[in-house]
C-alpha positions as CSV (number, residue, x, y, z in Angstrom):
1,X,-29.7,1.3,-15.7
2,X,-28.8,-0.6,-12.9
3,X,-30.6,0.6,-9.5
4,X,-28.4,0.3,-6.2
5,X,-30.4,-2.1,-4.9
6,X,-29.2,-4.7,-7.9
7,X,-26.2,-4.7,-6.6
8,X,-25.1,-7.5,-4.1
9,X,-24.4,-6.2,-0.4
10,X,-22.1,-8.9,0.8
11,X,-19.7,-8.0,-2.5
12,X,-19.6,-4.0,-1.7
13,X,-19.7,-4.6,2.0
14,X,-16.6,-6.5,2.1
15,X,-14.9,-4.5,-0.5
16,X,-15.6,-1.2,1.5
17,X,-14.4,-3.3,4.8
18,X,-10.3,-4.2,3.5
19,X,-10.5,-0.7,2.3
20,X,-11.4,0.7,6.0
21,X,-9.1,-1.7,7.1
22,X,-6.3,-1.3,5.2
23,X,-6.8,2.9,6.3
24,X,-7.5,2.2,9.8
25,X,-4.7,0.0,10.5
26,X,-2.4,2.7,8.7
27,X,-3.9,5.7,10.7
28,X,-3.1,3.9,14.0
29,X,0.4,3.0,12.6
30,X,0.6,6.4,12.0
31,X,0.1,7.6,15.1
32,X,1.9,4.5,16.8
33,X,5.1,5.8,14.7
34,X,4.8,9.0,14.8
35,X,5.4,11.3,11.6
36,X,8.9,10.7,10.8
37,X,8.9,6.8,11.0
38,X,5.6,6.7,8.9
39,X,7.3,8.4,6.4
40,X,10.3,6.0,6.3
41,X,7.9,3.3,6.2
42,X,6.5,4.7,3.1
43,X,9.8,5.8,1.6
44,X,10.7,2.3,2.0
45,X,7.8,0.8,0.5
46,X,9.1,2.6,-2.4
47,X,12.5,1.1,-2.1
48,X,11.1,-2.1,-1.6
49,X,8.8,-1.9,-4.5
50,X,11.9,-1.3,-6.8
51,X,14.0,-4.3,-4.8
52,X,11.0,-6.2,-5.5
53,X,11.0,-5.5,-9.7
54,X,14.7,-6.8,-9.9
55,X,14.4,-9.4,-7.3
56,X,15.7,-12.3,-9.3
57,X,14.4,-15.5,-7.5
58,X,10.7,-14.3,-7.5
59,X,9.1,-17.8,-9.6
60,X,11.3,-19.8,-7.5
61,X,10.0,-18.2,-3.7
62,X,6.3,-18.1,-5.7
63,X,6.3,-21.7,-6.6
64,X,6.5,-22.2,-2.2
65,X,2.3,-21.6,-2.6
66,X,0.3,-24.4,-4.5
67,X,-2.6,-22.3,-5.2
68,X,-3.1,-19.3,-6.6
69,X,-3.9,-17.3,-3.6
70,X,-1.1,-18.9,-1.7
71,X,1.3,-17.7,-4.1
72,X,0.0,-14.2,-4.1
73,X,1.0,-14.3,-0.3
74,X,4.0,-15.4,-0.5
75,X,5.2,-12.5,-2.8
76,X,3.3,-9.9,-0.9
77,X,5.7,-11.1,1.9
78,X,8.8,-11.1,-0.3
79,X,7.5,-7.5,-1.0
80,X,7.2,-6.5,2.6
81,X,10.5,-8.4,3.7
82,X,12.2,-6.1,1.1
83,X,10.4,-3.5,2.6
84,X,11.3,-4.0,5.7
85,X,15.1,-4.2,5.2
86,X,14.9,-0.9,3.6
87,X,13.2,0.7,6.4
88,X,16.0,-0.7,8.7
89,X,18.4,1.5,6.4
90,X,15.8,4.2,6.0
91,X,14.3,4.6,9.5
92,X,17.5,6.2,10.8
93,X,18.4,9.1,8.5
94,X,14.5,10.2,9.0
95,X,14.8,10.3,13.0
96,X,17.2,13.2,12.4
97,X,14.6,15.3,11.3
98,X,12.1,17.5,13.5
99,X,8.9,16.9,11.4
100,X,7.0,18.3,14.3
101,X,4.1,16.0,15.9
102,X,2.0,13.5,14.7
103,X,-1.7,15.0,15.3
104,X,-3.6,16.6,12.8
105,X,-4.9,15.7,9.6
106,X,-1.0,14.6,9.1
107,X,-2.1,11.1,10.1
108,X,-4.9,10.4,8.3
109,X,-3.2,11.8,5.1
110,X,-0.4,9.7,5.6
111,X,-3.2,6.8,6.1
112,X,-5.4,8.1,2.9
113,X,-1.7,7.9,0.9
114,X,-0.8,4.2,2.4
115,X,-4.2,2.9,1.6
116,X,-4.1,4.1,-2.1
117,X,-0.4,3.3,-2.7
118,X,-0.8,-0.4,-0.8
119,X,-3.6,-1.1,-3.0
120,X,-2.1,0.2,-6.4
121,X,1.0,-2.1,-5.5
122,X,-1.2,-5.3,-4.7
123,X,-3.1,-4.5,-8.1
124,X,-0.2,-3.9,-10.3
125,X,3.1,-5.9,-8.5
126,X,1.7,-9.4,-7.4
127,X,-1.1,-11.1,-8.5
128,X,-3.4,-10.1,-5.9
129,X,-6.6,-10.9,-7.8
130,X,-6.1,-14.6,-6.9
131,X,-6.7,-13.6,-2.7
132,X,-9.9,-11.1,-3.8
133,X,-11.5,-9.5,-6.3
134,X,-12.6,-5.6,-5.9
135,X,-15.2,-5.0,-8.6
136,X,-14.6,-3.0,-11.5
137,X,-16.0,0.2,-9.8
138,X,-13.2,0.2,-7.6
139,X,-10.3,-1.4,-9.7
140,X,-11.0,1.0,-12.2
141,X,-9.1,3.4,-9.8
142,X,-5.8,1.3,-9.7
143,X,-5.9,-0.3,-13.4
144,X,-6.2,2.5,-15.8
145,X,-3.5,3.3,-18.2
146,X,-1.2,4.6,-16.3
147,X,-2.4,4.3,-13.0
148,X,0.4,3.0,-11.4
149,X,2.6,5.7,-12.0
150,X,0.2,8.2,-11.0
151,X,-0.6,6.8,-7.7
152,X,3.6,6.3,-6.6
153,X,3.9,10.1,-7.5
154,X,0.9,11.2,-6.1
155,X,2.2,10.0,-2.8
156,X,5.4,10.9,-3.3
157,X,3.5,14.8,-3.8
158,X,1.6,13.7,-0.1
159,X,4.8,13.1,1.4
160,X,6.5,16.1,0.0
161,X,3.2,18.3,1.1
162,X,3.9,16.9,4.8
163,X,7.3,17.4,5.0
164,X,6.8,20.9,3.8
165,X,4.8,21.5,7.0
């Protein structure tokens, strides 16, 4: 049986750091936002995810990159440029609603759902495994059967949870 110390530092390290990162960029985004834009910007993430399935000029935007990796970032920005046009469209019929404020746990719940949900999408909708590697301890999370379906309705139960409040 392995012992912790077998395992290599600078792997986990960095592994555990663009998790923290991804949550701590979302938890200030969240409170930047506020509670009702946050949840557009999810919402749309959603919308984007499913203008992103059908997008039909996908291998022809990809073929931009020349490696691997630089493909993998260009559709992660065709993902969040879909994204971002439906949160133009979404952002408005959220600001109607009184979701109360922002503080709380609301924001780092919110964060905790973006950070799983971001990372199920990079796992399953682009080949993000060309830009880094997470070792099976942690993709194991995101590839199991079924995973990716789990993870978009488990935050769509998050968001339903906070909008209950």
């Amino acid at each position: 049986m392995p012992s912790l110390s077998s395992f290599s530092a600078n792997l986990v390290s960095v592994d555990i750091l663009i998790i923290l990162g991804i949550f701590g960029a979302l938890v200030a985004v969240a409170f930047a936002l506020g509670r009702a834009k946050t949840v557009a910007m999810y919402l749309s993430l959603y919308i984007g995810l499913l203008l992103f399935a059908y997008f039909p000029y996908t291998n022809q935007i990809a073929s931009y990159g020349s490696t691997a990796a630089q493909k993998s970032f260009v559709l992660i920005g065709v993902l969040l440029a879909l994204s971002g046009l439906a949160y133009m469209a979404v952002k408005h019929s959220v600001d109607s609603f009184d979701m109360g404020e922002s503080g709380g746990a609301a924001p780092f719940a919110l964060a905790a759902l973006g950070t799983g949900v971001t990372l199920a999408v990079l796992h399953n909708s682009v080949p993000f495994g060309a830009i880094h590697k997470f070792p099976q301890s942690i993709s194991a999370f995101f590839t199991f059967e079924h995973a990716f379906f789990w993870w978009l309705l488990g935050g769509l139960a998050v968001l339903f949870v906070l909008l209950r409040r």
